[in-house]
C-alpha positions as CSV (number, residue, x, y, z in Angstrom):
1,X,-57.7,85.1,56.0
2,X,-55.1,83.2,58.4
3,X,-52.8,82.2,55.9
4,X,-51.9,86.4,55.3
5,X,-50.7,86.9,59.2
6,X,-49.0,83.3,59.0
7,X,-47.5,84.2,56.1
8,X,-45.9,87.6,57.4
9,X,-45.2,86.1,60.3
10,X,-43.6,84.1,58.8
11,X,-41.1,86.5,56.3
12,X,-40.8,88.6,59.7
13,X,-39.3,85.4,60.9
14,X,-36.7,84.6,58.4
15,X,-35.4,88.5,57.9
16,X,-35.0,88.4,62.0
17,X,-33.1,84.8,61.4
18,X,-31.2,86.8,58.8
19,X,-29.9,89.7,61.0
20,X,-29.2,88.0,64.0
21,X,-27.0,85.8,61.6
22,X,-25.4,88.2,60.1
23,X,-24.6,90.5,63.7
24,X,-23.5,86.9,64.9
25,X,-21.1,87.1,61.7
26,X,-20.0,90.3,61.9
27,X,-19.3,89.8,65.8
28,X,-16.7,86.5,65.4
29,X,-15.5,88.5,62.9
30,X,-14.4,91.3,64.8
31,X,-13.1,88.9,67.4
32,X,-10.7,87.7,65.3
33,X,-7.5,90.2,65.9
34,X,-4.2,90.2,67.6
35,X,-2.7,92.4,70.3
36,X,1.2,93.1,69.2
37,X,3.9,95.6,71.0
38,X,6.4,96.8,69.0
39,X,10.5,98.1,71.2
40,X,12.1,101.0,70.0
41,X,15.7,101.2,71.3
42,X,18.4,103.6,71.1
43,X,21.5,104.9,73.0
44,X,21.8,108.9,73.6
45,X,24.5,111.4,74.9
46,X,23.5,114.0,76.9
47,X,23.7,117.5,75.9
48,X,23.1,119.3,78.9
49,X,25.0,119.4,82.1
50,X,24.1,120.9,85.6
51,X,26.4,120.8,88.2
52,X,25.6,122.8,91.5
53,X,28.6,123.5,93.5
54,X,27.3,125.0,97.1
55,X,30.0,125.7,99.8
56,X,29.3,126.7,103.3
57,X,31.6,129.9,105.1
58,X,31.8,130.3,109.1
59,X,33.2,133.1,111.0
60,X,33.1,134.2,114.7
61,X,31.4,137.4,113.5
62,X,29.7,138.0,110.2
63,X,32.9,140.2,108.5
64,X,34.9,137.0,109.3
65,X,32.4,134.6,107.6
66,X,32.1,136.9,105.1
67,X,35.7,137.3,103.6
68,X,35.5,133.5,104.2
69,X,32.8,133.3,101.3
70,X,33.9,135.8,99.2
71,X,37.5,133.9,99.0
72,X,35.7,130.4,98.6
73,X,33.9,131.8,95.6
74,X,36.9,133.0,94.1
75,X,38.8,129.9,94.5
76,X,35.3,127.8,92.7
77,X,35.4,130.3,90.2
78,X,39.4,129.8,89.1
79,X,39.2,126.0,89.6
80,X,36.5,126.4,87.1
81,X,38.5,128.6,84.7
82,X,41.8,126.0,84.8
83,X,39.1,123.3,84.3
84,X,38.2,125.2,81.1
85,X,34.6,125.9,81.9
86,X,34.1,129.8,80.6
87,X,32.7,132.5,83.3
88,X,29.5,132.4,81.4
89,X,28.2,129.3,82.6
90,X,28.7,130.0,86.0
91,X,26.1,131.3,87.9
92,X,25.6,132.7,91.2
93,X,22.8,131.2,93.1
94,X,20.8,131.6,96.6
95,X,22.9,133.3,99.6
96,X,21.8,131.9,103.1
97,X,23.7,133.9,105.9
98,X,22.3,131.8,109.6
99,X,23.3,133.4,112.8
100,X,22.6,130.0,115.2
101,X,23.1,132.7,118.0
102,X,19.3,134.2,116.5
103,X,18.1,130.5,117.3
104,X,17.1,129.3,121.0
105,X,16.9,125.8,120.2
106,X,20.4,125.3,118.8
107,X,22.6,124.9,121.9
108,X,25.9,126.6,122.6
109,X,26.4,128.5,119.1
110,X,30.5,127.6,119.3
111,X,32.8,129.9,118.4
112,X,31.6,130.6,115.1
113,X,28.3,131.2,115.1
114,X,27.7,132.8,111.2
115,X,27.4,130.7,108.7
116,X,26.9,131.2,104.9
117,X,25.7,129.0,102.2
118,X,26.1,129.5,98.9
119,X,25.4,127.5,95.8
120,X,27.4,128.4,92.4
121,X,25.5,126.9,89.4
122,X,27.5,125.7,86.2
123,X,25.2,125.2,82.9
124,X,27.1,123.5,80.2
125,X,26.4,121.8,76.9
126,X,30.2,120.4,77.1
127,X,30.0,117.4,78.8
128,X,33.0,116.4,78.9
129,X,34.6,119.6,80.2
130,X,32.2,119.0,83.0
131,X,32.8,115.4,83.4
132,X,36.7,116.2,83.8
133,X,36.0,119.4,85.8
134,X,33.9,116.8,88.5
135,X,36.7,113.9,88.8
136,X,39.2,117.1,89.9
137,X,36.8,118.3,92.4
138,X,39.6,117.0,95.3
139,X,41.8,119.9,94.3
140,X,39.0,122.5,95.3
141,X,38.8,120.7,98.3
142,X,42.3,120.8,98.8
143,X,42.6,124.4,98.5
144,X,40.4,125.1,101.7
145,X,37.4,125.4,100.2
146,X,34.2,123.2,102.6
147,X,31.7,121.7,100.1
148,X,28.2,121.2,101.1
149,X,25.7,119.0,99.9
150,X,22.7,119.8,102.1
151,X,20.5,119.5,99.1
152,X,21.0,116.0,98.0
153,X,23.9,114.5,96.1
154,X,26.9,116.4,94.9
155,X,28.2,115.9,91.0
156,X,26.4,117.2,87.7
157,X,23.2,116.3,86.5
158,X,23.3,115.0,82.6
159,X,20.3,115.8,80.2
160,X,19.0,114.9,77.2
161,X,17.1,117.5,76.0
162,X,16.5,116.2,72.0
163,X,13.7,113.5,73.0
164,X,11.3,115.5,70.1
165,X,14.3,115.0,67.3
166,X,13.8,111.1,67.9
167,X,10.6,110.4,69.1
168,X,9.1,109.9,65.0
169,X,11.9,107.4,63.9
170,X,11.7,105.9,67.2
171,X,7.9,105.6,66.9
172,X,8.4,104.2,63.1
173,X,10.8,101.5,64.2
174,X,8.7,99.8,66.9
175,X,5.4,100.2,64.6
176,X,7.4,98.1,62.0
177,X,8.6,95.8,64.5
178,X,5.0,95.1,65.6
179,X,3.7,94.8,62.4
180,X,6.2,92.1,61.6
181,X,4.9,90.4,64.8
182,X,1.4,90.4,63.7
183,X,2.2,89.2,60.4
184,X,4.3,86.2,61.8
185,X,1.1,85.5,64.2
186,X,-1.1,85.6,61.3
187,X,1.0,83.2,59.4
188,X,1.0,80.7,62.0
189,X,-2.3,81.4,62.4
190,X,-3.0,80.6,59.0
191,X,-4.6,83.8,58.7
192,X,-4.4,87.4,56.9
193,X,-3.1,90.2,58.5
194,X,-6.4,93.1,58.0
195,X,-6.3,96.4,59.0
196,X,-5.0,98.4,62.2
197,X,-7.7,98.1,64.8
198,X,-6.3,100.3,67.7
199,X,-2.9,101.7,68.7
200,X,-1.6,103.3,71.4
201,X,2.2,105.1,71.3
202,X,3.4,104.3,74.9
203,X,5.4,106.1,76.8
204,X,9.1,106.9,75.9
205,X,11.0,106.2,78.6
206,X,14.6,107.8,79.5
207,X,16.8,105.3,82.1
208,X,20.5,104.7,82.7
209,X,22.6,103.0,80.3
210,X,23.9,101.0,83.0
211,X,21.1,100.0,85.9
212,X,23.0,99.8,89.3
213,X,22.7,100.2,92.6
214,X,22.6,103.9,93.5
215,X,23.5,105.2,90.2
216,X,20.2,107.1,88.9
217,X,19.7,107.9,85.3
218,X,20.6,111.6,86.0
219,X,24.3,111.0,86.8
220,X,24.8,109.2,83.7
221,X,26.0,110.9,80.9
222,X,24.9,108.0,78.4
223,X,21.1,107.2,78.3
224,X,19.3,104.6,76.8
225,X,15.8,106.0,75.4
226,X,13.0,103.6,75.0
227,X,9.3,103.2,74.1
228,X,6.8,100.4,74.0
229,X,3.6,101.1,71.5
230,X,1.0,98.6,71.2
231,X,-1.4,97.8,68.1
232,X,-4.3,96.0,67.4
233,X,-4.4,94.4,64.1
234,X,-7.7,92.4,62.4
235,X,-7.3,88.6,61.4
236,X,-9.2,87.5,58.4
């Protein structure tokens, strides 16, 4: 009568033996894979230009300051025309009219105490029109008009809007750049590439074609665009 509980003890012993050999299998096996990042490159133009133009009017009285505006906005507007930009893209922005007299903490208000603000935005898919139009800025100047830039720095802003056209070749080239990795690691390794464990895209990234010293990406009218996925592949 023992030898029956021995007995399945002992087959109870030898199927456990059995699993935990074969999850202890299964486990180095499924340790066994390499981490790869696959770069994606590419250089870009821009294809949209803002460029906000904001001028600032005085005037002893508010008629003065005024007539002061209306003739700075005219000048902008046929600097704009000679620099080929058409009327379309030019739009008229936020008006701020101040009278420092209104304001008890601003000291003697001088002899002009009105002054008006007023931004002039230019929307533009010609870059270079822009580009030109922004290197001739002096002459504006030259003809009387006083430029602002209360609202951080002057010059266009250059966009690239067509990050969705790109993003699936992009994301092809740096998954066949990783795979090539893995299947140089797994030759060194002596081993065979298996099948993808995990990936992850990244981010795609868009940042100056030239990195210097207060030049953001923004002012640049040529970006580089760039993305970093990562993949997991199993070794066998």
């Amino acid at each position: 009568m023992k030898t029956v509980p021995a007995l399945i003890l002992g087959i109870c012993a030898i199927i456990a033996a059995a699993l935990v050999g074969k999850g202890l299998t299964e486990l180095r096996t499924g340790d066994r894979f390499v981490t790869v990042k696959g770069v994606a490159e590419r250089y870009v133009d821009a294809d949209l230009a803002l460029w906000p133009i904001r001028f600032v009017a005085t005037g002893s009285t508010l008629e003065e300051a005024q007539n002061k505006a209306q003739a700075s906005r005219e000048a902008i507007l046929a600097f704009l025309k000679l620099q080929a930009i058409e009327p379309g893209a030019v739009e008229l922005l936020r008006l701020d009219v101040t009278d420092t007299r209104a304001n008890p903490y601003s000291g003697n208000p001088g002899q002009h105490p009105f002054i008006i603000h007023q931004t002039l935005m230019v929307r533009s898919n010609d870059i270079q029109r822009v580009r030109q139009a922004a290197q001739n800025l002096s002459d504006l100047v030259d003809s009387g008009v006083v430029l602002s830039s209360d609202y951080g720095p002057g010059g266009p802003t250059y966009l690239f809007t067509g990050l969705n056209d790109i993003k699936p070749a992009m994301i092809a080239e740096a998954t066949a750049a990783a795979r090539e990795a893995a299947l140089q690691f797994a030759r060194d390794a002596e081993a065979e590439l298996g099948p993808l464990r995990r990936a992850n895209q990244g981010v795609f990234q868009i940042l100056p074609r030239d990195p210097a010293p207060g030049i953001t990406e923004a002012q640049q009218p040529v970006k580089k665009v760039r993305v970093v996925s990562t993949f997991e592949y199993f070794l066998r």
